[in-house]
MARZADO-362250 format. One record per residue (C-alpha): residue number from 1; residue in three letters; x, y, z. Coordinates in pm, 1 decimal. Layout:
BEGIN
   k   r        X        Y        Z
 NUM ALA        X        Y        Z
...
//
This chain:
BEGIN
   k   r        X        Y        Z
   1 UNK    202.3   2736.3  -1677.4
   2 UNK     66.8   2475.5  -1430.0
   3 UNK    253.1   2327.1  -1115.8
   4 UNK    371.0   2048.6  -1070.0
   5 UNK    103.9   2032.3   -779.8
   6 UNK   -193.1   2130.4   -990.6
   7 UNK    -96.3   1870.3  -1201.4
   8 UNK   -100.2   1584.4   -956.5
   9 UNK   -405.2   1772.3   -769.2
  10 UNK   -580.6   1740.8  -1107.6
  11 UNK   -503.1   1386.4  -1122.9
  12 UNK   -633.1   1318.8   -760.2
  13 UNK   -969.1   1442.0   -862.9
  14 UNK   -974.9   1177.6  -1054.9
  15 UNK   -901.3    943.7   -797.8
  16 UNK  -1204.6   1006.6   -654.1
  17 UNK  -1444.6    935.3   -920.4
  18 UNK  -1302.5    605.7   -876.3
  19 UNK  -1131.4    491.0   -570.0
  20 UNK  -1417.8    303.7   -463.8
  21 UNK  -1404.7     26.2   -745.2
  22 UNK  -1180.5   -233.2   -804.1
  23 UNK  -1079.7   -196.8  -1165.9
  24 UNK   -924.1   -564.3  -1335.7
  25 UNK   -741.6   -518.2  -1631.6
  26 UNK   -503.6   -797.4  -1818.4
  27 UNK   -162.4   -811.2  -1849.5
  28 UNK    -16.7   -814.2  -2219.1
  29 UNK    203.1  -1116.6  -2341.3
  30 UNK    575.2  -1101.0  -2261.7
  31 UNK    875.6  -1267.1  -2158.3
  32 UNK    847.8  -1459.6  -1782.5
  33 UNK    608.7  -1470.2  -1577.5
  34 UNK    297.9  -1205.7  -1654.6
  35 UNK     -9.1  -1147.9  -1361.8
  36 UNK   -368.9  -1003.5  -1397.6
  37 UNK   -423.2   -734.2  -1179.8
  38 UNK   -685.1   -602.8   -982.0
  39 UNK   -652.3   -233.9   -853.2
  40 UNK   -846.2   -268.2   -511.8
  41 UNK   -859.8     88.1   -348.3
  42 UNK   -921.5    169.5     21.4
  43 UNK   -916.3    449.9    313.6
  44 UNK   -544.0    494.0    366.8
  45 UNK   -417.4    261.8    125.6
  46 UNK   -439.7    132.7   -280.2
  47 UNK   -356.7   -224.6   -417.3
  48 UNK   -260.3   -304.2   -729.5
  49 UNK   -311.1   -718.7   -624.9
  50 UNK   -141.0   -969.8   -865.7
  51 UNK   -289.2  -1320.7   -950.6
  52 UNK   -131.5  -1598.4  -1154.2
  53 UNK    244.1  -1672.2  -1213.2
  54 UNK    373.5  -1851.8   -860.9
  55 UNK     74.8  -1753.9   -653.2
  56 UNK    301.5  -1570.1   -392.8
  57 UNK    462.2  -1250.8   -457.5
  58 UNK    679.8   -982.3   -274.4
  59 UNK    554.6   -632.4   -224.8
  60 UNK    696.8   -275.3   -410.6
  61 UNK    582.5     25.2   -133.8
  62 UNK    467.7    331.5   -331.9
  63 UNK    491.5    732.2   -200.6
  64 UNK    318.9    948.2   -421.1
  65 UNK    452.6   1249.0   -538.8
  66 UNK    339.8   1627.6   -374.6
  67 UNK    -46.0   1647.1   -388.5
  68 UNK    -65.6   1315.8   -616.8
  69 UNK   -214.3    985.7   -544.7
  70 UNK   -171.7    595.8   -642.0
  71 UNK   -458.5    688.2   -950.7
  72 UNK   -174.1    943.8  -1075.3
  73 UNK     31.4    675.9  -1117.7
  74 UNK   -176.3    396.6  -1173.6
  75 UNK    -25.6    329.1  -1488.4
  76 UNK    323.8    269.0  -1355.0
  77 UNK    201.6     85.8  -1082.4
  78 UNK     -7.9   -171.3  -1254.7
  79 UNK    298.4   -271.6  -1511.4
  80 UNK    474.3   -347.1  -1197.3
  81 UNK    180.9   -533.2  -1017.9
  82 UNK    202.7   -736.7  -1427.5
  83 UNK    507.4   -834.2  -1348.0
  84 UNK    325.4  -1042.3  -1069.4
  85 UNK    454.3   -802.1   -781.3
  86 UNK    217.9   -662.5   -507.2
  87 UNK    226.6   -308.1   -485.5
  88 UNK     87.9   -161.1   -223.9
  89 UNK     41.6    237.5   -211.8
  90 UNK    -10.8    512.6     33.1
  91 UNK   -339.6    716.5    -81.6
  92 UNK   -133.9   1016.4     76.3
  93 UNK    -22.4   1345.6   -110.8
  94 UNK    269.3   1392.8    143.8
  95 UNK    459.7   1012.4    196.4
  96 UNK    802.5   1222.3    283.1
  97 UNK    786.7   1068.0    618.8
  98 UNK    793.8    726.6    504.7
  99 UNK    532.0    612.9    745.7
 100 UNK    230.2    575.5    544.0
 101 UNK    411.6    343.3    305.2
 102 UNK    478.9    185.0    611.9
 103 UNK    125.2    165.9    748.2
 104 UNK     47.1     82.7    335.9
 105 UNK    306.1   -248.7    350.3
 106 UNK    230.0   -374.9    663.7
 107 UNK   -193.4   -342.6    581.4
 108 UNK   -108.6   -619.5    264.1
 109 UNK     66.8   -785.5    450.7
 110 UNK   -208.3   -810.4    632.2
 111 UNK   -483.7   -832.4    467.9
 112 UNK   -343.7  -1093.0    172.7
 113 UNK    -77.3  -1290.6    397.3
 114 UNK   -239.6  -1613.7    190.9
 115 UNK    -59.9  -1438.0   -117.9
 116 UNK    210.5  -1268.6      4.7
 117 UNK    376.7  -1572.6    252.5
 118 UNK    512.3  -1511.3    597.5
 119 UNK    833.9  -1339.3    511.5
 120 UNK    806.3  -1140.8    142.3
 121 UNK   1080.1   -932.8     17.7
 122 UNK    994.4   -549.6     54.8
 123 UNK   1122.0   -256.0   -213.2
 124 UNK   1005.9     52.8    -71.3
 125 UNK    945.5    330.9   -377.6
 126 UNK    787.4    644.8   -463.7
 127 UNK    817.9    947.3   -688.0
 128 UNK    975.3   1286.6   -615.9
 129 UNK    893.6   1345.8   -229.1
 130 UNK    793.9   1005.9   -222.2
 131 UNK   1085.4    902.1   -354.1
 132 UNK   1315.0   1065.4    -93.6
 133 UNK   1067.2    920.6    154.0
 134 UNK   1123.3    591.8     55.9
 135 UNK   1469.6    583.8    207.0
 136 UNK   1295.9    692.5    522.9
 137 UNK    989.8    411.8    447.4
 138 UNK   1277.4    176.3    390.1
 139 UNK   1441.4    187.1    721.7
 140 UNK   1091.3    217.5    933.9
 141 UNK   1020.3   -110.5    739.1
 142 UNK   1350.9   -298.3    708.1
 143 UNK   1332.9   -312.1    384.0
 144 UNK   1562.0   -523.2    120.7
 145 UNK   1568.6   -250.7   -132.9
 146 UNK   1511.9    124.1   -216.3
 147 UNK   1339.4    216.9   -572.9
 148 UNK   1383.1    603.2   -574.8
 149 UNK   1195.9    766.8   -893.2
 150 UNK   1304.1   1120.2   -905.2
 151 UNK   1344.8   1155.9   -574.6
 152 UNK   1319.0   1510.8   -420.2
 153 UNK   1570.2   1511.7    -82.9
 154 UNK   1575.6   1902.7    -74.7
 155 UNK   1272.0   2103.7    -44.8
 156 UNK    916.9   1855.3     48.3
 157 UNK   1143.9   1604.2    253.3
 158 UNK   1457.3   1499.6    313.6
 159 UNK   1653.1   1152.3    378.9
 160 UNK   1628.8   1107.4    809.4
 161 UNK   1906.1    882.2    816.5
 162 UNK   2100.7    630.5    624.0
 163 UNK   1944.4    277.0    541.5
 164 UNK   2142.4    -59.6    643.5
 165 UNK   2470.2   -190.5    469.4
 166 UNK   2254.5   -435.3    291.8
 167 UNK   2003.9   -273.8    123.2
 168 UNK   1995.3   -224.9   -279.1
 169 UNK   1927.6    105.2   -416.3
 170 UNK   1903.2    282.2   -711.8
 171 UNK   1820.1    635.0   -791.4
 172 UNK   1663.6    722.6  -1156.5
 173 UNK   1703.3   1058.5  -1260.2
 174 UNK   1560.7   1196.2  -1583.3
 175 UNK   1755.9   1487.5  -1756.7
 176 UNK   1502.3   1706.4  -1874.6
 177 UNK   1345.3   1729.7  -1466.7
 178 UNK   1402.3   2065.3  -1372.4
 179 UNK   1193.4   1993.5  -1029.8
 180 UNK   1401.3   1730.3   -890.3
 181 UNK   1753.6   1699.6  -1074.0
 182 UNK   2038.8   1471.8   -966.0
 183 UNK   2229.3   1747.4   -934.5
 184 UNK   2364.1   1965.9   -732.6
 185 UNK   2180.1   1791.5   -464.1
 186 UNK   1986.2   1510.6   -508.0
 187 UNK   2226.4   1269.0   -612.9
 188 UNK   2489.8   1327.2   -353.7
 189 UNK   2196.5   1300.0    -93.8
 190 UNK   2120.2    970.3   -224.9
 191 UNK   2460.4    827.5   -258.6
 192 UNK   2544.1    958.0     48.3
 193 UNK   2258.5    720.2    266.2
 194 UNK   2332.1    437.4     48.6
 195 UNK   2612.5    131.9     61.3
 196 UNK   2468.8    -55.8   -271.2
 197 UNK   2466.4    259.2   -493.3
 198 UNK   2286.8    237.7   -816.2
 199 UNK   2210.7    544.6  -1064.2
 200 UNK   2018.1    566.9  -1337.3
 201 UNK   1974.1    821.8  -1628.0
 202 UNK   1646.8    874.4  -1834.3
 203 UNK   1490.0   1087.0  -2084.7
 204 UNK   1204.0   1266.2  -1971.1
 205 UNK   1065.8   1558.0  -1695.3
 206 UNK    952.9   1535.0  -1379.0
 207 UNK    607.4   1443.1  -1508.2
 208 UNK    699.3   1181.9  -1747.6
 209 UNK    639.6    880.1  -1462.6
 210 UNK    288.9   1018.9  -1466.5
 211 UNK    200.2    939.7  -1813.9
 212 UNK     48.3    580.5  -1942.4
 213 UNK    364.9    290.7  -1808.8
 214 UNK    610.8    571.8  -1707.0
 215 UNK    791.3    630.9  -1995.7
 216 UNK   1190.0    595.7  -1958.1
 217 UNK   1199.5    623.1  -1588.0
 218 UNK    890.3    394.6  -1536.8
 219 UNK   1115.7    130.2  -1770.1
 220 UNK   1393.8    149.9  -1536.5
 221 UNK   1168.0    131.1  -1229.2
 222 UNK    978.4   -219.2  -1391.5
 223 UNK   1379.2   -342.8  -1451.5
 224 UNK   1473.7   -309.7  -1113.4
 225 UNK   1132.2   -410.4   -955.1
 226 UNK   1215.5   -763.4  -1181.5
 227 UNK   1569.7   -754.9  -1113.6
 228 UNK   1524.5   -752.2   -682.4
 229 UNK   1142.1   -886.6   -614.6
 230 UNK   1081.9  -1160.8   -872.8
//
């Protein structure tokens, strides 16, 4: 049976084939606001850049999961950036830390401060370690909110300290993930470095973020990306 890490390894290979182009797809019809995207990849960081709706747009960090990168979850993180968010994602396998979404962030805001204004809301997010890593991202950032996808706070990282009073977050655990459950631990770590406590509860595995838009958990991800950065 593979690992979890093969699997995301096998997905970085990928990656590589085709980091080096920026690949535009369309976003399908829906309710609100809907952006084109262009998936513009670099050294250290990927961006999944928005265009059309308002013309200025706040910014979802992403940590990839153990030995995965943003083309793992390139799916997931283009329904976001149609959603006409900019996400901007660490190219790293191990974003525990939090400082590569950091270094990720503060690049677009860099390099596209003509779309992203002078002061954009920040959600810092990831999957599994990068999900417990974006509480750490989150307070190296300042960040307004915390989008924690299966977060792992255990065994590849763990939460460094609490983030402020005032930051949103939610925690979505899927009940078939035997890799990184809520419980016995994950859950309690997250509550317990959190003052605006969300939780949710999806079908799915540990994997199931990975696949085309995410599945469940990628739904409850887009719904809370809407809910806090639009």
């Amino acid at each position: 049976m593979l690992s979890f890490n093969n699997l995301l390894v096998k997905g970085a290979a990928v990656a590589a084939l085709s980091a080096a182009f920026a690949m535009p797809s369309f976003a399908s019809t829906g309710g609100g606001d809907r952006c084109s995207v262009t998936r513009i990849s670099g050294a250290s960081s990927t961006f999944y850049v928005p265009s059309g709706g308002s013309g200025t747009y706040n910014i979802l960090g992403w940590g990839n999961g153990t030995g995965g990168s943003s083309y793992t979850y390139s799916g997931v993180l283009e329904s976001i950036a149609e959603q006409c968010i900019f996400v901007a994602a660490a190219n790293t396998a191990n974003s525990g830390t939090g400082r590569e979404v950091e270094n990720a962030v503060n690049d677009a805001k860099s390099r596209y401060s003509n779309i992203l204004g002078s002061n954009p809301k920040v959600c810092t997010s990831g999957h599994s370690q990068g999900g417990g890593g974006s509480f750490n991202a989150a307070n190296r950032l300042g960040a307004d909110c915390v989008i924690a996808v299966q977060p792992d706070t255990v065994y590849t990282t763990s939460i460094y300290s609490p983030v402020a009073s005032n930051v949103d977050v939610v925690c979505i655990f899927s009940r078939s993930d035997t890799l990184a459950p809520a419980l016995p631990f994950n859950s309690l770590n997250c509550r317990a470095n959190s003052t605006r406590y969300s939780e949710e509860s999806t079908s799915g595995t540990h994997f199931t973020i990975t696949y085309g838009d995410g599945g469940a958990p990628g739904d409850e991800m887009r719904d809370y990306a809407a809910r806090w950065l639009k």
